[in-house]
ZALO-94701 format. One record per residue: residue in one letter; x, y, z of N, C-alpha, C in turn. Coordinates in steps of 0.2 Angstrom, whole numbers, padded with zeros to 4 digits, always signed. Layout:
BEGIN
AXYZXYZXYZ
...
//
This chain:
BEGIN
X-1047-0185+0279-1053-0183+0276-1054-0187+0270
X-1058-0192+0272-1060-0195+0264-1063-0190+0261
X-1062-0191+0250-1064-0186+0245-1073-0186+0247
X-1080-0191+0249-1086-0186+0250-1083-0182+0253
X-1082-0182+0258-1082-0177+0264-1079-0168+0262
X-1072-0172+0258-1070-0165+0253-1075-0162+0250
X-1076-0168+0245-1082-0165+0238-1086-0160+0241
X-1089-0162+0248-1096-0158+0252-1094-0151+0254
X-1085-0153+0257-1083-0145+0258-1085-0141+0255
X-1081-0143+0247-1079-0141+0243-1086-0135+0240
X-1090-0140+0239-1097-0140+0237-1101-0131+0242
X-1099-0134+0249-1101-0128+0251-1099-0123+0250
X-1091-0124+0252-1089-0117+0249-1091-0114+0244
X-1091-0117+0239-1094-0114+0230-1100-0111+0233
X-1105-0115+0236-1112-0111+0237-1113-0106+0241
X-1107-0104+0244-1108-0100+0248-1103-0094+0245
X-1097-0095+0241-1095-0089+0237-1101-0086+0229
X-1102-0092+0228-1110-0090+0224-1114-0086+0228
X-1117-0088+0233-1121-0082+0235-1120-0075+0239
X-1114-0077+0240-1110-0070+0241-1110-0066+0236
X-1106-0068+0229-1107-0065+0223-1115-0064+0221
X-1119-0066+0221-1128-0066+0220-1128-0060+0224
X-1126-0058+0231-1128-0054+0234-1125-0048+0234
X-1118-0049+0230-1114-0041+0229-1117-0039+0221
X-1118-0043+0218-1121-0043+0211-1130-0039+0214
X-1134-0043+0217-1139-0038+0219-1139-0031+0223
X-1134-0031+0226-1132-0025+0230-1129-0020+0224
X-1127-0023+0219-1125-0019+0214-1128-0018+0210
X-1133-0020+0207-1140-0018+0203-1145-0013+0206
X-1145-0013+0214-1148-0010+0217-1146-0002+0215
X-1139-0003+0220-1138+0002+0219-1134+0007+0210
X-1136+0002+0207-1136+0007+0199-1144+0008+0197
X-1149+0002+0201-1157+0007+0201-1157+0012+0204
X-1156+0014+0210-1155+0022+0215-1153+0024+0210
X-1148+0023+0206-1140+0029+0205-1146+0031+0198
X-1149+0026+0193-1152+0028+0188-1160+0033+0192
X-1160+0029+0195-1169+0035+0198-1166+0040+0202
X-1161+0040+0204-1159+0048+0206-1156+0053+0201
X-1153+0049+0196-1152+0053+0190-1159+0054+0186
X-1162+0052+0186-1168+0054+0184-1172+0058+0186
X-1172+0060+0194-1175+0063+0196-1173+0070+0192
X-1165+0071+0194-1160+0077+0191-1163+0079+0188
X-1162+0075+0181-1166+0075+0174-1171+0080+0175
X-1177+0077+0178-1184+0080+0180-1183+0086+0184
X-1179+0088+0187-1176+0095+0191-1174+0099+0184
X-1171+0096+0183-1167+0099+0178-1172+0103+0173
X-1178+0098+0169-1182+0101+0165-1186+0105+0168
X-1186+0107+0173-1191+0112+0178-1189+0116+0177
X-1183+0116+0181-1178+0122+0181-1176+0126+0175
X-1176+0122+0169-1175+0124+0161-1180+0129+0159
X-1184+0125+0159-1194+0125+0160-1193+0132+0162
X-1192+0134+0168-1191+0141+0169-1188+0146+0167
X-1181+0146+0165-1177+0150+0162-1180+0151+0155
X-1181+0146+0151-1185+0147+0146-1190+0152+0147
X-1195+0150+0151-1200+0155+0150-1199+0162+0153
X-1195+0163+0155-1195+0169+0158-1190+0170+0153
X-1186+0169+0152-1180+0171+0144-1186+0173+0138
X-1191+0169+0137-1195+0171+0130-1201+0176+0133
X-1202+0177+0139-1207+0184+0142-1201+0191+0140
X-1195+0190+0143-1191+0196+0143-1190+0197+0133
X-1190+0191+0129-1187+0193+0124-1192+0196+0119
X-1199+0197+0121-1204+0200+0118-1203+0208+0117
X-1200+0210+0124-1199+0214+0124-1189+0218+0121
X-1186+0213+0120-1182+0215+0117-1178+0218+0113
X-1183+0220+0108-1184+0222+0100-1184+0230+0101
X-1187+0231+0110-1189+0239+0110-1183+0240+0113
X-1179+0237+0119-1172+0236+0123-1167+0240+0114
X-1167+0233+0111-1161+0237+0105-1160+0242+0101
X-1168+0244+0099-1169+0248+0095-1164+0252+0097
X-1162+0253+0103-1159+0259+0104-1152+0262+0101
X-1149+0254+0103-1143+0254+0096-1144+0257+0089
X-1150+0256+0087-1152+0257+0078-1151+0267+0076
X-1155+0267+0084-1157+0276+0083-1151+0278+0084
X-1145+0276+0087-1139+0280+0091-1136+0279+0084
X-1137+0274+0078-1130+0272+0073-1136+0279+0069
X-1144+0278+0067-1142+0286+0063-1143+0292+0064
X-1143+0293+0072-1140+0299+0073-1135+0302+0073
X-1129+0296+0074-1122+0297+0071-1121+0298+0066
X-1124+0293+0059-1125+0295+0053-1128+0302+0050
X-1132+0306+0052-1137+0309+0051-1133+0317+0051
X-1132+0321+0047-1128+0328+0044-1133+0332+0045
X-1139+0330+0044-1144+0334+0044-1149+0335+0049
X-1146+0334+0057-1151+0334+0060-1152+0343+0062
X-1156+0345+0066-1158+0352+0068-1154+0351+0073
X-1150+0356+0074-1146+0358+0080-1151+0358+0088
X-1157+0363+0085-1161+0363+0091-1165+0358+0093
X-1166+0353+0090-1169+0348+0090-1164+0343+0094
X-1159+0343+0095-1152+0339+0097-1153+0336+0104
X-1155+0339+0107-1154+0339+0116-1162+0335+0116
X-1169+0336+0114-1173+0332+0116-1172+0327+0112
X-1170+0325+0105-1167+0319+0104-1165+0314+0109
X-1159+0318+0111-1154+0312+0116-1161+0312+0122
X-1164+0317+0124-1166+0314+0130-1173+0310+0129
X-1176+0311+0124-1182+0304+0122-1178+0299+0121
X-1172+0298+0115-1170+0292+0115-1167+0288+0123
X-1164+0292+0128-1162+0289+0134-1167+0288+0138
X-1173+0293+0137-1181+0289+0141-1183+0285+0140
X-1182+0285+0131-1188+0278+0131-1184+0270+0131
X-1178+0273+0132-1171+0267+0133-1175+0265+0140
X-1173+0268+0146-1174+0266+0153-1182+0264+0152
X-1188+0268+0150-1194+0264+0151-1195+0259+0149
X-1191+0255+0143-1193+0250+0142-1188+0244+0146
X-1181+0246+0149-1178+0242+0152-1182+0243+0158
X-1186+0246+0161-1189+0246+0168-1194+0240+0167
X-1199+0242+0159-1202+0235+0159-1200+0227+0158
X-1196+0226+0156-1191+0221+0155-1188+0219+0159
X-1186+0223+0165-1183+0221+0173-1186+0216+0175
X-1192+0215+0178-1195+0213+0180-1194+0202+0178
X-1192+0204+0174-1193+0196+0169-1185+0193+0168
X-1178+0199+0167-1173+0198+0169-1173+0198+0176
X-1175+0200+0181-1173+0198+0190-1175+0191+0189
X-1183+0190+0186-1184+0183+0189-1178+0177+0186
X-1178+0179+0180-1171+0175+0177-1165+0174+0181
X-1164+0182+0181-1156+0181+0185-1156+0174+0191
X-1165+0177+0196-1163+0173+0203-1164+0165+0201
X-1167+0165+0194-1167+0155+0193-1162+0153+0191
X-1158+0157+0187-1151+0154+0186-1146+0154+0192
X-1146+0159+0198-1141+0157+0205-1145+0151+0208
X-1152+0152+0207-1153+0147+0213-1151+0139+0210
X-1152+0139+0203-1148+0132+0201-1144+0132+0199
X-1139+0136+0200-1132+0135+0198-1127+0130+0200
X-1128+0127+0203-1122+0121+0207-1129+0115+0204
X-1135+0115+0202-1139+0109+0203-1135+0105+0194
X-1131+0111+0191-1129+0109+0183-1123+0109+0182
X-1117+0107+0177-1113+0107+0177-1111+0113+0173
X-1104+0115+0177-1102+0123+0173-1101+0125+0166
X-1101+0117+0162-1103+0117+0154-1108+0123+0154
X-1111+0122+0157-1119+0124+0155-1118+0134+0156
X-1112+0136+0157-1111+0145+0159-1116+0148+0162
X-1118+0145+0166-1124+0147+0172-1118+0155+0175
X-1114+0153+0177-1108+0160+0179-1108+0166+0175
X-1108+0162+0168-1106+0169+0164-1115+0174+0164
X-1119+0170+0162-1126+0172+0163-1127+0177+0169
X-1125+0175+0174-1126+0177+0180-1123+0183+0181
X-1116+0183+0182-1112+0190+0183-1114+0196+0174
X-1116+0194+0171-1119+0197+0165-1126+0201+0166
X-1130+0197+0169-1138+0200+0172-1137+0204+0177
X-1132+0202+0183-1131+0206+0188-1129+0213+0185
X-1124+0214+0182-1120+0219+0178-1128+0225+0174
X-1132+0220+0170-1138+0223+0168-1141+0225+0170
X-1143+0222+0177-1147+0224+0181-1147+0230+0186
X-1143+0232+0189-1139+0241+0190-1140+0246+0186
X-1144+0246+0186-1146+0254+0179-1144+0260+0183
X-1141+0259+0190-1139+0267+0192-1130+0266+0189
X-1127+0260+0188-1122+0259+0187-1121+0262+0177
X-1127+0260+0174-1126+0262+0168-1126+0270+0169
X-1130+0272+0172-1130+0280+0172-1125+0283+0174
X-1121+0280+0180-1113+0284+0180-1109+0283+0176
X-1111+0277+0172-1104+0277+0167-1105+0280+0163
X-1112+0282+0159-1113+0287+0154-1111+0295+0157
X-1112+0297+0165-1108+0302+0167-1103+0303+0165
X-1098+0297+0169-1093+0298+0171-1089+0298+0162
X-1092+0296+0156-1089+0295+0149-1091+0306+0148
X-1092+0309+0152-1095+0315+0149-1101+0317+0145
X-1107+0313+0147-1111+0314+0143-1114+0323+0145
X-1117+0321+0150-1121+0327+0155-1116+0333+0155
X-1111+0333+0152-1105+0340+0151-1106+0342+0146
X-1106+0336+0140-1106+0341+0135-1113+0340+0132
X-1120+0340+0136-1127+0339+0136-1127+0347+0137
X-1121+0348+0142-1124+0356+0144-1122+0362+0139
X-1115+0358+0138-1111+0361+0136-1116+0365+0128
X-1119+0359+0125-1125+0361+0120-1129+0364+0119
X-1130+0364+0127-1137+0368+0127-1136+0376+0128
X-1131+0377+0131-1129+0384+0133-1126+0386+0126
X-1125+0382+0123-1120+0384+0116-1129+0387+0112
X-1134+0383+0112-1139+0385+0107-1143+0390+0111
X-1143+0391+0119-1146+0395+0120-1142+0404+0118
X-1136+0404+0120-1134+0409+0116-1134+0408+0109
X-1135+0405+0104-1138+0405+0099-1142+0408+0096
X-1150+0407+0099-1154+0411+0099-1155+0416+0104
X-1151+0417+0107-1152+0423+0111-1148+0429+0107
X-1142+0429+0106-1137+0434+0102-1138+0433+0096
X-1139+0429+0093-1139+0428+0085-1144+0428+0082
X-1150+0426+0086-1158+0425+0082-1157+0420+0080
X-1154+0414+0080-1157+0408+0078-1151+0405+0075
X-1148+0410+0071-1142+0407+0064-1136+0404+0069
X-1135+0399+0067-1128+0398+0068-1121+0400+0063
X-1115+0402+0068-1110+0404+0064-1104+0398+0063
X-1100+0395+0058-1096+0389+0059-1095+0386+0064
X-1093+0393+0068-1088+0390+0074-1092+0387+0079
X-1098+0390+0079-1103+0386+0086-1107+0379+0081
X-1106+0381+0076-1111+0375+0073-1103+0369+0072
X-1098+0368+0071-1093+0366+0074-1093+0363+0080
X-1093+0366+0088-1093+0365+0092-1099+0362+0097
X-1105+0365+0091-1112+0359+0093-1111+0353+0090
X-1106+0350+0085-1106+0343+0083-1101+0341+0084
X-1095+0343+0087-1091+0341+0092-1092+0336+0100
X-1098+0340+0103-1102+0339+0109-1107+0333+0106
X-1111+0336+0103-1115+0330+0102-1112+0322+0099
X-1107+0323+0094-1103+0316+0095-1100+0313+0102
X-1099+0317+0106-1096+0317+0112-1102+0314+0117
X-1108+0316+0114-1114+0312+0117-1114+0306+0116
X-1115+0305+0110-1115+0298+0106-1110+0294+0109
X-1102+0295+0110-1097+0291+0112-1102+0290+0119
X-1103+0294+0122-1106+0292+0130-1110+0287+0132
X-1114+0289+0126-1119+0282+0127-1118+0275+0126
X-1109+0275+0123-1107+0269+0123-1110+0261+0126
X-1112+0264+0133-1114+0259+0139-1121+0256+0137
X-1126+0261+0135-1132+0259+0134-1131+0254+0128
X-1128+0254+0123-1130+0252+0116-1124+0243+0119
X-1121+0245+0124-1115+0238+0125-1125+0235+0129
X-1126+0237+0134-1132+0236+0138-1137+0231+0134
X-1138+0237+0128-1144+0231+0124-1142+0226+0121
X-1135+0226+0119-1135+0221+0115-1132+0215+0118
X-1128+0218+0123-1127+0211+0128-1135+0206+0131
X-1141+0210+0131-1149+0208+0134-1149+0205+0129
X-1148+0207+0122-1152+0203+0116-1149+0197+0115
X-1140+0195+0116-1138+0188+0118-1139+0187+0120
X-1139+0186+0127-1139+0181+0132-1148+0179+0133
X-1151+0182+0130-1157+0179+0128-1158+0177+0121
X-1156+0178+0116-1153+0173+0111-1151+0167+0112
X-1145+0166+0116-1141+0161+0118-1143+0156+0124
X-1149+0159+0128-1151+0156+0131-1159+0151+0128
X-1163+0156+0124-1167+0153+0121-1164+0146+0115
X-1159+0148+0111-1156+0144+0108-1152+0137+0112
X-1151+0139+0118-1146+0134+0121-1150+0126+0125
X-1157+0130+0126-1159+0125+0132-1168+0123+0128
X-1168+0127+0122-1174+0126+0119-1179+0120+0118
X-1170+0115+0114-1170+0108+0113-1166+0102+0118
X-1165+0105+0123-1160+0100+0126-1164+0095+0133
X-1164+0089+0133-1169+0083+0136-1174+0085+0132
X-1176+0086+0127-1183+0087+0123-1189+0091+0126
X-1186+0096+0128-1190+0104+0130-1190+0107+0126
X-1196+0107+0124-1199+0113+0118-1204+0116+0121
X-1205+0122+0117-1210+0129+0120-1217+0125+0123
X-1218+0121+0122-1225+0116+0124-1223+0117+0131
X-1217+0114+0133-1216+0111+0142-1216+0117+0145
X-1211+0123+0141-1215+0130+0145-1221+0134+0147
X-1227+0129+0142-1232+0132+0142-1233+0127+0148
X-1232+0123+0147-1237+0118+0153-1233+0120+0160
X-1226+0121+0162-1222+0126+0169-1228+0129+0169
X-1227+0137+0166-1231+0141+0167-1237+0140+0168
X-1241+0134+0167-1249+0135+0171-1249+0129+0176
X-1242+0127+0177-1243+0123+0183-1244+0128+0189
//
């Protein structure tokens, strides 16, 4: 083989490992354009899906100011030396009713949460405590679950135990209390107080995790309140 003949090999060869290389090189630009516009899609999934827990996070958090209060009235009711004995038992049950009324209003805006955060749970990475949120709301969510535990802590024993103490109060005594019963009614109703433990863990865990959710996802891919106004009226 004389050297044209080589050169021309030669020659070929090169042109054809060049276009071989031109064509892994384009089959590799290709697919980092897919891998960029499918990540971008995510992205776009993502702000949607944020989009929404946002807005349902700042719908529920409207009303979360009435959710805590409940903490504030429990700390001075404990505080308080001076309440009326008689007065004691409607207390606890206003402050328990108006606990559940407002968590009954508020439900509705935590369920919608809870289900946006399962349904995109696998679409984010577990950075993001999609799990902790979730078994948290679930937990919130069971209000018959709160009412056993405030049972089963004694509240409705020594709720009775109160009332049968003031009802002979005013039955035998005319109204006065003696030491040892007016003793025995601030035993029970502390005893109440410890009970409601659950509710006061209850609100304050709702006012986190919408805290930390409104704080966590507010500014992140550049969603601010504006994209959830614009979610909500899509």
């Amino acid at each position: 083989m004389d050297m044209e003949v080589l050169s021309l090999v030669i020659e070929s060869v090169l042109a054809v490992l060049a276009l071989i290389i031109a064509v892994i090189q384009l089959i590799g630009e290709s697919r980092d354009r897919r891998e960029e516009k499918k990540e971008k899609a995510n992205r776009e999934k993502e702000k949607v899906a944020i989009g929404a827990i946002l807005m349902n996070a700042q719908k529920a958090a409207k009303l979360s100011d009435k959710i805590t209060s409940f903490s504030d009235t429990m700390s001075e009711l404990s505080k308080s030396t001076g309440n009326d004995p008689s007065r004691v038992i409607p207390m606890f049950d206003k402050m328990i009713e108006d606990y559940e009324a407002n968590f009954f209003q508020i439900k509705p805006y935590l369920e919608d949460l809870y289900k946006k955060l399962v349904e995109n749970e696998e679409m984010f990475p577990m950075a993001y405590g999609y799990g902790k949120y979730i078994h948290e709301l679930r937990d919130i969510l069971n209000i018959e679950y709160l009412r056993r535990a405030r049972r089963n802590a004694g509240y409705d024993e020594a709720r009775i135990r109160v009332h049968h103490l003031l009802v002979k109060c005013f039955k035998d005594q005319g109204g006065k209390l003696d030491p040892e019963t007016a003793l025995e009614i601030g035993r029970n109703t502390e005893h109440m107080i410890r009970a409601l433990e659950p509710y006061y863990r209850q609100a304050e865990t709702i006012k986190a995790i919408l805290f930390e959710l409104n704080t966590k996802y507010e500014t992140r891919n550049g969603i601010m309140p504006e994209s959830v106004i614009k979610y909500e009226q899509s």
